[in-house]
N, C-alpha and C positions, 0 to 999 in steps of 0.2 A: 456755554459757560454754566457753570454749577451741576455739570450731571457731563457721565464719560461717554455719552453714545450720545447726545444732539446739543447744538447748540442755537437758541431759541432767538438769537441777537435780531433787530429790524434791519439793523447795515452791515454786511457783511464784505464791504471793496475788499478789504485785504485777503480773506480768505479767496475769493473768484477771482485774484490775481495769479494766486502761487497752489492751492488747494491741492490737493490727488491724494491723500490718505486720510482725509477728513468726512465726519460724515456729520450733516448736515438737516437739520429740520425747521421749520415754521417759519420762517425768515419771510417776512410779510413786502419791506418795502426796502429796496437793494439800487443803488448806485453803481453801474459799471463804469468805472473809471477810465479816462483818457488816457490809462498808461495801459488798456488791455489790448493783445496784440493779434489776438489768435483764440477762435473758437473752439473748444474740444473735438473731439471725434466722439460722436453719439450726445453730444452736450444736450441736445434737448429733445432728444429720440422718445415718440412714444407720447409727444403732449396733445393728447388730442383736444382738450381745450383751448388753446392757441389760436386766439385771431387775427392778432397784425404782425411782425416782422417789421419794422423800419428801421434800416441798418444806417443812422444817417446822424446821431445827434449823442444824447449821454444819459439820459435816464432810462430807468426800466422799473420795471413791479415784476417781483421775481417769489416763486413759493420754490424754492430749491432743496434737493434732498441728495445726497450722495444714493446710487444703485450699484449693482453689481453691473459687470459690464460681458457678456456669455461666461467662460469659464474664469476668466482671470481678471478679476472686476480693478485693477491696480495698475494693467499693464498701460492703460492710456493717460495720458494729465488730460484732468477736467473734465470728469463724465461728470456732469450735473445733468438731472432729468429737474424737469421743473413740471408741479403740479399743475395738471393740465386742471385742475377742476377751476384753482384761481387768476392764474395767468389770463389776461386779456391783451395785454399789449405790451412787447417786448421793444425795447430800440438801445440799441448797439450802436458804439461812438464810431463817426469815421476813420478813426486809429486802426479797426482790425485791418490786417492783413491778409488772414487767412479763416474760410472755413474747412473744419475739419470732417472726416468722413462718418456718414452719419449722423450730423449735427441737427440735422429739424427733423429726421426721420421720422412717418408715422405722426406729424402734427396736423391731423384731420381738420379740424378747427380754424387752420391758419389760412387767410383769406388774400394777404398784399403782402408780398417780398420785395425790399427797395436793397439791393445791394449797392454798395459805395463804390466811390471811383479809388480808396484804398487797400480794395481786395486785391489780390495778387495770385491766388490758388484757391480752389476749391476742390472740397473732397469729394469722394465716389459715395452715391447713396446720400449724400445731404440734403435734399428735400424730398426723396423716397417717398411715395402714397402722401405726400398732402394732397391731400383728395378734395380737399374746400377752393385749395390755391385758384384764385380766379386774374389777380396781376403780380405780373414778375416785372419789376423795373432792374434794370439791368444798368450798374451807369461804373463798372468798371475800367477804368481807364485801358489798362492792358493787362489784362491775366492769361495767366498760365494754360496751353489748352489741356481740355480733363481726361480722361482717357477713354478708348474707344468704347467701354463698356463700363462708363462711369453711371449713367445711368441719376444722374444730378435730382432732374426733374422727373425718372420716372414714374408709372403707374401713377399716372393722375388725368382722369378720365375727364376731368371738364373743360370745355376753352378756355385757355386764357388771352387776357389783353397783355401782349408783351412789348414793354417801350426798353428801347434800344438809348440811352443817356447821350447829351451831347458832347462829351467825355470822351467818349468809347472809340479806342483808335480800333481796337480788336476783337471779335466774338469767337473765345475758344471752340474748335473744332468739340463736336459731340456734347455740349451745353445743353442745346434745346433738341437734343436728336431722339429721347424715348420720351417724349410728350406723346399721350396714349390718340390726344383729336389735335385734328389744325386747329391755330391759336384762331379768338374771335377776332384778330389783327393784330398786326404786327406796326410798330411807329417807331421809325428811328430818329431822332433830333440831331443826330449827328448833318453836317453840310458837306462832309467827307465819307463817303462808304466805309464802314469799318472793314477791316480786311476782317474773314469768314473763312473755315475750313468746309472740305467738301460735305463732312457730314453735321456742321454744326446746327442744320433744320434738317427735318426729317422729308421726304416728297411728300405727306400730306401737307406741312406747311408753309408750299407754296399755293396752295389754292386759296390764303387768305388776301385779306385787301392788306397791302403793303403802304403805309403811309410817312412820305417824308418833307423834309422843308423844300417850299413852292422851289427855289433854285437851284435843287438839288435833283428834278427827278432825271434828268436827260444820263446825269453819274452815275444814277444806281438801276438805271435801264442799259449798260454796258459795263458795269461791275463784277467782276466773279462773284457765284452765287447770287446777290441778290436780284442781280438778269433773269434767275429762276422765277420769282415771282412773277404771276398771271395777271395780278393787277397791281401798278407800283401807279399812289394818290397824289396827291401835290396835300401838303399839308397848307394853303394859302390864305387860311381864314383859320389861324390857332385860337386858341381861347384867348383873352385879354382880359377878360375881367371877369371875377366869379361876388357875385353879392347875397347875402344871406340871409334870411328870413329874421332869423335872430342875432342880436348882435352880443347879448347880455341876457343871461339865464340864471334861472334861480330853481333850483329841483329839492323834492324829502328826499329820503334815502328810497330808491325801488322806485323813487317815480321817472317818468320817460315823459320824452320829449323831442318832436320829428322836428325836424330844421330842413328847410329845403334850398336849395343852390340854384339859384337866375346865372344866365352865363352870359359874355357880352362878347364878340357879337352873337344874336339870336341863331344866324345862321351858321357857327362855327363849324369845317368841316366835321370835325366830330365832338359833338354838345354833349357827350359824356364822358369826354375824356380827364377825366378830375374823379379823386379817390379822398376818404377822408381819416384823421389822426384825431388820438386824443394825447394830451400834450401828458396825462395823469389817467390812466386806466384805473386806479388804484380808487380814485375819485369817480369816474363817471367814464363809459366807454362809448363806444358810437359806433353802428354795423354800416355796410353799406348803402343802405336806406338813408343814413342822417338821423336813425334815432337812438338819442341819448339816454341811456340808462343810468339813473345815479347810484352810485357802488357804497360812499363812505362820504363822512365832511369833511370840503376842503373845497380848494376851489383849481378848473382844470381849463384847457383852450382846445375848444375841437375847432379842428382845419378840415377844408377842401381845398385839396391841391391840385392845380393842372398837371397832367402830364402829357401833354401834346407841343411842347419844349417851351410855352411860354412865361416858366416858371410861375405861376400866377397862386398866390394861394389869398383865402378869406378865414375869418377867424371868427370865432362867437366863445365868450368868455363864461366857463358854469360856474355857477358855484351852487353847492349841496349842502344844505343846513344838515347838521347831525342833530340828534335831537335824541339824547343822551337822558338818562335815567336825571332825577332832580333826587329822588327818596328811594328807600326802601326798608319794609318792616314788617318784623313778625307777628305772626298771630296770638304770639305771649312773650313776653321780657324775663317772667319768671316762671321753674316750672320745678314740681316735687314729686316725684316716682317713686315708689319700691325697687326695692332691688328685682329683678324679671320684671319688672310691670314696663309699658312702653306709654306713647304719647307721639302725636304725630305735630309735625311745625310745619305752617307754610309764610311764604314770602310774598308780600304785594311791590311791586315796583309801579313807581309814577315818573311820568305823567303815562296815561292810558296809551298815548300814542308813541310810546319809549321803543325805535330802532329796534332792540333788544330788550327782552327782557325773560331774561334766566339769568340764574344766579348760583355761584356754585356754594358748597355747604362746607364749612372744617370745624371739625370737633378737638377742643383743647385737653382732651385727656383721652383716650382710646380705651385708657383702662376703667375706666368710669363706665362709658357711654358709647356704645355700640348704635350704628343707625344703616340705613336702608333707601337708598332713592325712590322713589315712587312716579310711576308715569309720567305724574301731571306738575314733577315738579318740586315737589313735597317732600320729607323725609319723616319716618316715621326711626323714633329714637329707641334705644331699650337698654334699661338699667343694668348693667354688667358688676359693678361693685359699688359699695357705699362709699361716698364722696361727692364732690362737686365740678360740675366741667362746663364748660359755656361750648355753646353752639353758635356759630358766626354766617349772618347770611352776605356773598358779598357777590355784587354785582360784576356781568363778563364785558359790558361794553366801554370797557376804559375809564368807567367813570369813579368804580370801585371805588363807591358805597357798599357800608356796611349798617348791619342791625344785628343784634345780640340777643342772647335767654338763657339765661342762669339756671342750669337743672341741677335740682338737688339729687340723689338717690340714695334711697333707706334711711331718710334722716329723722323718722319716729313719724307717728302721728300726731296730726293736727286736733290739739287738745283745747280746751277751754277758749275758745274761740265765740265771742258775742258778734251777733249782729241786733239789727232792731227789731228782729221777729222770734231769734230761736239763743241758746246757744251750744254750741255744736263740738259733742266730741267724739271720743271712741272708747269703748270698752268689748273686751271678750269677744271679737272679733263681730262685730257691730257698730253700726254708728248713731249714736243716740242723740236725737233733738229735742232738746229741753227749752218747751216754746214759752213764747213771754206775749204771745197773741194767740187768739182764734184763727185755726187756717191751715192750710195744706203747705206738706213738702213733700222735695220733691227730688231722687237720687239720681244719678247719670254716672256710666261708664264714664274713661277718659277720650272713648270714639264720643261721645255725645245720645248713646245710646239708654233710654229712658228703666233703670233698675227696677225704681218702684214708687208707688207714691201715695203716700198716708195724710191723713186728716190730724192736724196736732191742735191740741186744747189750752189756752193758757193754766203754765201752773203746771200741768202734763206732761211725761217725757215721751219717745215714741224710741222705741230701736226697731235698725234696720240690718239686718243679716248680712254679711257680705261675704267676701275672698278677698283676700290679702291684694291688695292695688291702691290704684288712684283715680278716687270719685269727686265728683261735683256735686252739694247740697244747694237747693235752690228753695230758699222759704220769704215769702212774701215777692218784693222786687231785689231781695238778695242772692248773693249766689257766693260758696264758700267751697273751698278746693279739702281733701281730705286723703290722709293717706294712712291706708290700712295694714298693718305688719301682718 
C-alpha cells in the first residue's frame, strides 16, 4: 500500500488466499487462514533459513516476497518464497489439501515436517535438498501416490526419524523412496498396517528399527512391504508423560534459555521420541536441544510433543519483555550554518540497554539542507540554500520517538551578542571579542577543532581571522556559536 512495487502491510490473509500477480515485501507477521486450501508449487523454494514446518494448526510468521518463477514467473498461482533470513517457524492449517510441486524446495534450515491427515496430493520436488530435515511426521489419512520419479524427499543426506500418523490408511508408493540414508527409524502408530507401494521405502530403509503398537506387530510381520523390515519393535512402553524443567519463563530480547524434558515412563521404548514447537517463532523460537531464543516482546508456548502415538505433549509459557527505546536526543535542538558550511548531528537513545537503538534521519526541506549518513550513525548536514529546515531524529524499534534541531542557513552573522566575559561579533571577515574581563578565548571549527586562542584584556578587543563558516567562541565558562558570511 502506498508505493506500486511492495506492499509493506503485517497481515496479508487475503492476498496469500488469491495472490499470483502480486508482488509482495516485508510482511513481518502473516495469518494463514482456514479457508487456504492448497500450497503453491515452489511456495517456499529456496528458504534456507526454515526451521520447523508444522502443518497442523493456523498461525505462521511469514517474511514473503513475490519471485520470479524460471522463465515465466506468472504461470504458477502462489510462488511466494519466503525470506529465509527471518522465517523460523511456519504452521499451516489442517485445511491444506494439497502441496504443490516444489513447495519447500531447497529449505536447508528446515528441521520437522508434520503433514496433516488433510493432505490429499503432493507435488514432485516438495522437499527437495532439505538437507537439515531430520523428522518427517507423516499423518495423512489417504493421499494420492506421487509419482515414480517424484523425488518428494529427495537428496537429503541425513537420517531421519519418520512416524507413520495413526490416521494413515495409506503411504503413497515412491514418498520416502529417494531418502539419500535409511531413516534413523521408522514408527508407525497406525494398529492397522497402512497399505504401501512397492516402492514407497527405498531397500536401504529396511534396515532401520521399525516400531509399532505392542498389538500390532504379528500384522506388520506379514504385511506387504512392511514384512520387509529386519527389525519390526513392539512400541509397549510409549511415552505418557513428558514434564519440563520450566513451566513459566521470562527472557530480554537475544537471551536464551535450555528447558529440558523428563519423560514418563523412564524406560520408554524410545525416550526421545518427542520434538518441540513454538506456538510464536516471531517471539521466541526453540531448536531441538529445547533452547529458547527470544526474538521480540510478546509472549509464546514452546511444546514437547510425543510422537511415538501417545499423543503427549508439555508446555512452558515465555514471555520476552521488549525493552524499547524510553527517549531520544540530539546533540543540538538549534543549529546556524552558512550556506556551504556543514555540521555534523548525532542521536543518543535511552535506556543504555534499548533492543534497538538506530534511528533513522528526515530532513524537512531538501532544498535547504543536504546531509550524509556516517558510520557510526550520525549525519553530517550541509547548507544547500539560505532558509530554514529541521532535522528529525526518529527511532526504528516501534516506539518512534522523535527529537528535532532547527538549522538555520546563511542567515547573517551573529552580531552583538553579550556574554559575562566578552561581547562577540563579526566584522570584515573576523570575529571580534570585545572582552569585559582579563582572560583568554578561545575559537573552534564546527568539527570541534581548536582555530585559535588569544589572551583578551578587559576594555580590549581582540579579532580573530577566519573563512566564511560556523564557529564556536569560548570566553571564560561561556561558549557562543558564530556565523561568518
Amino acid at each position: 500500500s502506498g508505493n506500486s512495487k511492495y506492499d509493506s502491510r503485517d497481515n496479508c490473509n487475503a492476498i496469500i488466499e488469491t495472490a499470483t500477480n502480486t508482488l509482495l515485501a516485508g510482511c513481518k507477521n502473516t495469518t494463514i487462514p482456514n479457508s487456504v486450501t492448497s500450497i503453491g508449487d515452489s511456495a517456499f523454494s529456496g528458504c534456507s533459513g526454515l526451521t520447523r514446518v508444522d502443518i497442523s494448526s493456523i498461525k505462521a510468521w511469514l517474511g514473503i516476497k513475490f519471485a520470479d518463477y524460471d522463465s515465466n514467473p506468472l504461470s504458477y498461482a502462489q510462488h511466494l518464497y519466503l525470506n529465509g533470513e527471518e522465517v523460523k517457524d511456519l504452521v499451516i492449517p489442517n485445511s491444506v489439501t494439497s502441496i504443490g510441486y516444489k513447495a519447500f524446495a531447497g529449505c536447508s534450515g528446515l528441521t520437522s515436517v508434520s503433514i496433516p491427515n488433510s493432505v490429499t496430493s503432493i507435488g514432485d520436488y516438495a522437499f527437495y535438498q532439505c538437507s537439515g530435515l531430520t523428522t518427517i511426521f507423516y499423518n495423512a489419512e489417504n493421499c494420492a501416490d506421487v509419482t515414480a520419479n517424484s523425488y518428494v524427499f529427495g537428496y537429503i543426506y541425513r537420517s531421519q526419524n519418520i512416524i507413520i500418523g495413526k490416521d494413515v490408511k495409506k503411504v503413497p508408493n515412491s514418498l520416502f523412496y529417494y531418502l539419500d540414508n535409511a531413516p534413523a527409524r521408522v514408527i508407525s502408530q497406525s494398529v492397522n498396517p497402512p497399505t504401501c507401494g512397492e516402492n514407497t521405502f527405498n531397500s536401504d530403509a529396511y534396515t532401520a528399527k521399525l516400531y509399532v503398537p505392542s498389538d500390532a506387530v504379528f500384522s506388520y510381520q506379514f504385511a506387504d512391504v512392511w514384512s520387509k523390515f529386519t527389525s519390526i519393535n513392539s512400541l509397549d512402553k510409549p511415552i505418557t508423560g513428558i514434564t519440563l524443567s520450566e513451566s513459566d519463563v521470562t527472557l530480554k530480547v537475544n537471551e536464551t534459555k535450555t528447558i529440558t524434558a523428563s519423560i514418563t515412563p523412564a524406560d520408554a521404548t524410545i525416550p526421545d521420541a518427542y520434538y518441540w514447537t513454538s506456538s510464536n517463532s516471531n517471539v521466541a523460537t526453540v531448536n531441538d536441544d529445547g533452547v529458547v531464543t527470544a526474538v521480540a516482546g510478546g509472549t509464546a508456548v514452546i511444546s514437547a510433543n510425543s510422537c511415538d502415538g501417545g499423543d503427549v505433549i508439555a508446555t512452558c509459557n515465555v514471555t520476552v519483555k521488549s525493552n524499547k527505546a524510553t527517549s531520544i536526543s540530539l546533540s543540538a535542538t538549534e543549529l546556524k550554518i552558512a550556506k556551504n558550511g556543514t555540521a555534523t548531528l548525532t542521536y543518543t537513545i535511552l535506556p543504555e540497554d534499548a533492543e534497538v537503538k538506530t534511528a533513522e534521519w528526515i530532513v524537512s526541506d531538501a532544498s535547504v539542507l543536504i546531509y550524509k549518513l556516517n558510520d557510526d550513525g550520525s549525519i553530517l548536514i550541509g547548507g544547500k540554500s539560505e532558509g530554514t529546515a529541521t532535522v528529525t531524529s526518529r527511532t526504528t524499534d516501534g516506539s518512534n520517538l522523535e527529537a528535532t534541531c532547527v538549522v538555520s542557513v546563511g542567515a547573517g552573522a551573529v552580531e552583538g551578542v553579550d556574554t559575562d566575559a566578552a561581547r562577540i561579533y563579526t566584522d570584515a571577515g573576523c570575529i571580534i571579542i570585545a572582552a569585559t574581563e582579563d582572560g583568554e578565548a578561545a575559537v573552534y571549527d564546527f568539527t570541534g577543532r581548536l582555530i585559535k586562542s588569544v589572551p583578551v584584556a578587559s576594555g580590549n578587543s581582540s579579532a580573530v581571522p577566519v573563512t566564511p563558516g560556523y564557529y564556536i567562541v569560548k570566553t571564560g565558562t561561556k561558549t557562543q556559536s558564530v556565523i561568518v558570511k
